[in-house]
C-alpha positions, 0 to 999 in steps of 0.5 A, spaced: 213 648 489 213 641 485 218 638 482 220 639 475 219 633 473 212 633 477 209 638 474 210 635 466 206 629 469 200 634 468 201 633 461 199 627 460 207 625 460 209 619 464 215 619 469 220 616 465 217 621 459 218 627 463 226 624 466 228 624 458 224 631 456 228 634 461 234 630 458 233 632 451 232 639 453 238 639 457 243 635 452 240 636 445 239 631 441 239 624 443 239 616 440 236 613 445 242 609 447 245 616 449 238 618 452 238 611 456 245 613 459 245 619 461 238 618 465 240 611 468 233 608 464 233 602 462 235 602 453 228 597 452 224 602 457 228 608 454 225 606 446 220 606 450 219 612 452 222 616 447 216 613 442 211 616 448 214 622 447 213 622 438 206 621 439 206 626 445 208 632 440 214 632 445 219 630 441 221 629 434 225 624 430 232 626 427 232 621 421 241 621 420 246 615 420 243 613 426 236 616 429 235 621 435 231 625 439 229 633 439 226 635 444 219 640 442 220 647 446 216 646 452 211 652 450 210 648 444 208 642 446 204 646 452 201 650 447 199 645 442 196 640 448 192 646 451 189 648 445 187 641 444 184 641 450 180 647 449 177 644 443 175 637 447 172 641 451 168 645 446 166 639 443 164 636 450 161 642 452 155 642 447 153 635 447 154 634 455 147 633 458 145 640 463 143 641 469 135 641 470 135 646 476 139 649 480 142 646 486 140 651 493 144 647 499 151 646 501 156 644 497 163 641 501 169 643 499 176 640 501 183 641 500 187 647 498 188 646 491 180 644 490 178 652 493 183 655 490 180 652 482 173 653 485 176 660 488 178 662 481 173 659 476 168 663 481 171 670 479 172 668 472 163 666 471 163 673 475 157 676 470 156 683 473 160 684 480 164 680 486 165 682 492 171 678 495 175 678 503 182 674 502 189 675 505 194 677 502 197 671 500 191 669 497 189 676 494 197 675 490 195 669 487 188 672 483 191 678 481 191 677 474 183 674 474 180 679 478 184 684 473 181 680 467 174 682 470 176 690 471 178 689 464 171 688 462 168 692 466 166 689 472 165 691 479 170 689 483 170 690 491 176 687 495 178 686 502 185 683 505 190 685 510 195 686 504 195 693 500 191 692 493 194 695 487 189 692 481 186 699 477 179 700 478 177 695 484 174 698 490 179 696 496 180 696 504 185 694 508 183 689 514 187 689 520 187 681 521 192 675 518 187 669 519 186 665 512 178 666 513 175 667 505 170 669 502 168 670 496 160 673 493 158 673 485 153 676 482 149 676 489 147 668 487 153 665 489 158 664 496 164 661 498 167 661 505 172 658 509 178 658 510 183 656 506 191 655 509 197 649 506 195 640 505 189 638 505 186 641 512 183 647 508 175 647 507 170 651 504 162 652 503 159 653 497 152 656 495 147 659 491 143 659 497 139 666 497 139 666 504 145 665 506 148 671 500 144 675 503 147 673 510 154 673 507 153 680 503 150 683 510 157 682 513 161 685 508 157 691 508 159 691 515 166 690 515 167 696 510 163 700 514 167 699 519 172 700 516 170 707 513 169 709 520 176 707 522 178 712 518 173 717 519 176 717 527 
């Protein structure tokens, strides 16, 4: 888990930003005076700072005597930046030019975070169903996606090593903890690889229609598998 003070650099606050919010929030209302000292940030640096954060809808200006900082509740400031967000993305959306055709070869994926947002954007496009083989690890992290698509009704089949409780979803249980995943939309597309800590991870995506029909092959034999390891 990062820092706190790392994690605020995700919206759109710089360092020293990020050390004053967290000031403000902590101390309550501050002059940048008091903020400067308090984060051992020089005053000229701090002013500076402080007025990053106005225009950043983190903070507010108390005009008194003398003027001072208030820190915007986090779920606020997040909320306000991520709506905004959502309507840049609109606007982008309808006039960012498209793709001809689909692409049919390989695409490389690396790094953990990388195949987990390739991962979850995969099963969030899902129209019809998914078939997905994950560890457990992995499968605790997509919980709440893979029950956004129950919820409306998709079909969704899960493998892992790790007990699946998601109302709906047809699940087996694999007996081996490797970090091998696999993941297949809608019959058009595959992710596969293996996924595990740093930036060693990799992974293949693919709307390749023979190399979904070799993935869906597999699965259907590991469930069959499966279903005779009970039946013995």
């Amino acid at each position: 888990m990062y820092p706190i003070t790392e994690e605020l650099l995700h919206f759109g606050l710089t360092r020293q930003e990020a050390n004053l919010y967290l000031t403000l929030l902590t101390h309550g209302e501050s002059t940048g005076y008091e903020a400067a000292k308090l984060t051992g940030i020089s005053r000229s640096n701090t002013y500076t700072a402080l007025a990053g954060l106005v225009e950043k809808g983190a903070a507010y200006i108390m005009e008194e005597n003398v003027v001072r900082y208030i820190a915007v509740p986090f779920e606020e400031f997040s909320g306000n930046m991520i709506r905004r967000l959502q309507s840049r993305q609109q606007s982008l959306l309808s006039r960012l030019p498209r793709r001809k055709t689909e692409m049919q070869g390989y695409i490389t994926i690396r790094g953990t975070r990388q195949i987990m947002d390739k991962l979850i954007h995969m099963i969030q496009e899902t129209k019809q169903r998914l078939y997905i083989s994950v560890p457990g690890t992995i499968l605790s992290q997509i919980q709440p996606y893979l029950l956004q698509q129950l919820e409306e009704e998709k079909r969704v089949v899960i493998l892992s090593d790790a007990p699946c409780t998601l109302t709906g979803a047809t699940s087996y249980v694999i007996h081996k903890g490797d970090d091998q995943i696999r993941l297949i939309v809608d019959s058009v597309k595959v992710l596969t690889g293996r996924i595990s800590d740093g930036e060693d991870s990799t992974c293949l995506f693919s709307l390749n229609r023979n190399l979904v029909d070799v993935f869906k092959e597999m699965l259907k034999n590991e469930i069959t598998l499966i279903q005779l390891g009970k039946d013995v």
